[in-house]
C-alpha positions in Angstrom: -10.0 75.4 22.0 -6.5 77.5 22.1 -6.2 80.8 23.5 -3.7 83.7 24.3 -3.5 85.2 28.0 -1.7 88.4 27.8 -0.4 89.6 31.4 -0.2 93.2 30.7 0.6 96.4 33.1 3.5 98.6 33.5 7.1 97.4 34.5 7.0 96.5 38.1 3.2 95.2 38.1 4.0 91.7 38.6 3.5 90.6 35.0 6.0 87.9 35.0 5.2 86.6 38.5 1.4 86.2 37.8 1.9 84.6 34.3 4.4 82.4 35.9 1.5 81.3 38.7 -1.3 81.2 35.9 0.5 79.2 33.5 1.9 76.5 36.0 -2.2 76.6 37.6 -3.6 75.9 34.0 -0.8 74.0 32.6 -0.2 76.1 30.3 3.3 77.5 29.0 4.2 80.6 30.0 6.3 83.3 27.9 7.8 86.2 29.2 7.7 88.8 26.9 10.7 90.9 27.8 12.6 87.7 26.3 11.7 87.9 23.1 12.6 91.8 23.0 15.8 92.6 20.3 18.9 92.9 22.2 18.7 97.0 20.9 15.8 97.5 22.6 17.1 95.8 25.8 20.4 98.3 25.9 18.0 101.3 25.4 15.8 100.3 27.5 19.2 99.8 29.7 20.4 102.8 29.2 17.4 104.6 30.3 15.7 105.3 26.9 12.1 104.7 26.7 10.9 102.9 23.7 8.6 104.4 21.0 6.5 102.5 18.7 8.8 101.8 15.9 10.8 100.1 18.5 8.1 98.4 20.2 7.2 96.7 16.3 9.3 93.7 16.0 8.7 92.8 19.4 5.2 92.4 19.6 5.4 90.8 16.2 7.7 88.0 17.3 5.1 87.7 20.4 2.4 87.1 18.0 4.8 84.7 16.0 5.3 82.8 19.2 1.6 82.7 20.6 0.6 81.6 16.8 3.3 78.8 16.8 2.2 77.3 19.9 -2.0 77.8 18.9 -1.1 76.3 15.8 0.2 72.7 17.8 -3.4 73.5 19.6 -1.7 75.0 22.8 -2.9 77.5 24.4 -0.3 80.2 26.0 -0.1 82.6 28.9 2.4 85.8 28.5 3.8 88.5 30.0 3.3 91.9 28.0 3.0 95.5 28.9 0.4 95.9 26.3 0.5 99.9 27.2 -1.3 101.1 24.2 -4.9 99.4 22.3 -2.8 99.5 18.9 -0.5 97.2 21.2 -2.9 95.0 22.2 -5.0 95.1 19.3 -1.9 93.7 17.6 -1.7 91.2 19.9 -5.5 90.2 18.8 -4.5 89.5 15.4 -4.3 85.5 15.9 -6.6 83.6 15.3 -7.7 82.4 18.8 -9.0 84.4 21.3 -6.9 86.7 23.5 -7.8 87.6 27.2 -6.0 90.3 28.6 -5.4 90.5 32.7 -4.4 94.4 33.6 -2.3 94.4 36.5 -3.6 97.9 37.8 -1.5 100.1 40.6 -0.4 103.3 41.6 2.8 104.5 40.6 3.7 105.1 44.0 3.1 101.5 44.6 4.8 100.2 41.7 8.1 102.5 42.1 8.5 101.3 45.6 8.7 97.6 43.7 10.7 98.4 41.2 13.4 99.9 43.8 13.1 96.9 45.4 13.7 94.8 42.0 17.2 93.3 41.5 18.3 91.9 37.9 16.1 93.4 35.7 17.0 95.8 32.5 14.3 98.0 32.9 15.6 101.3 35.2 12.6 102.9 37.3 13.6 106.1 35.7 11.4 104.6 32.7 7.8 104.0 34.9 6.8 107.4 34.2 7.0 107.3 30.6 5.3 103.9 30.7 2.3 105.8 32.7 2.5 108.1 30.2 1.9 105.9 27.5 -0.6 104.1 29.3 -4.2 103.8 27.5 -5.8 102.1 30.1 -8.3 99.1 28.0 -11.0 100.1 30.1 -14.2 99.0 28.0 -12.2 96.7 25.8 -13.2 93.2 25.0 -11.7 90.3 26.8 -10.1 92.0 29.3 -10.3 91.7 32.8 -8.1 94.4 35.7 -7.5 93.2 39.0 -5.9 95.7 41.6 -2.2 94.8 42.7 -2.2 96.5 46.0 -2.6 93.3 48.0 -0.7 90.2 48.4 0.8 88.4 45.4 -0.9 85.6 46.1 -4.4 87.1 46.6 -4.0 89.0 43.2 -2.7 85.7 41.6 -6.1 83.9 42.8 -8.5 86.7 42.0 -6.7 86.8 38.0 -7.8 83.0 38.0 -11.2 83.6 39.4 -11.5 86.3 36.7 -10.3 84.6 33.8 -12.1 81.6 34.6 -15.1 83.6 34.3 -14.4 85.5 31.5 -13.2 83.2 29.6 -16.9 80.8 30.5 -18.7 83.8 28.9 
């Protein structure tokens, strides 16, 4: 049966570098979701203007477009997503396949030292603390598994798999 992995944390968390890892170690496609964002919310975002939720709309809908395109061929699909907030994420639930969510959990401390180290990216660290700040953490939610990032990417990479694995066996 399909599912949806949603790679979810604040900018910096290694979102896109885990769901790049799971989805090659599954076989399943990977989507990052800051490419399906509207080119407006890319030159706020830019510019150093957080989004709010009417922003933050289309964007998780064309996510759920795209995650029910490719569980409609059958295919199950692994993406990168902040997922900051449950109405977020309980969006994101609204195909009709089940969705796993893997928190990438750190520090902010941690995660702006990574994010100064980051080259290419649209998102300016000026913007982490209003991500924090609109963090609801999905502790006690459903399907959702949080793995600590302060260690190497390749031991948080291997414990999301051992997680997932398990969660999704239940």
């Amino acid at each position: 049966m399909a599912y949806l992995v949603i790679v979810m944390g604040v900018s910096g968390s290694g979102k896109t570098v885990v769901g790049k890892w799971l989805g090659n170690s599954t076989g399943h496609e990977f989507v990052d979701g800051d490419d399906l964002h509207p080119p407006s919310n890319i030159a706020r975002m830019e510019s150093g203007e957080q989004l709010d939720d009417a922003a933050r709309r289309p964007w998780l809908a064309a996510i759920v477009r795209r995650a029910e395109t490719a569980v409609a061929k059958g295919d199950s699909l692994v993406v990168a997503c902040s997922a900051l907030k449950q109405s977020y994420r309980d969006q994101l639930r609204s195909i009709a396949v089940p969705v796993y969510f893997v928190f990438l959990e750190g520090n902010q401390q941690l995660i702006e030292t990574r994010l100064e180290n980051r080259e290419g990216h649209f998102m300016p660290s000026q913007l982490l603390q209003s991500q924090f700040e609109d963090l609801q953490r999905p502790n006690g939610e459903k399907g959702v598994v949080s793995v600590d990032i302060d260690q190497s990417a390749d031991s948080v990479c291997l414990e999301v798999l051992e997680c997932l694995q398990k969660l999704i066996a239940e």
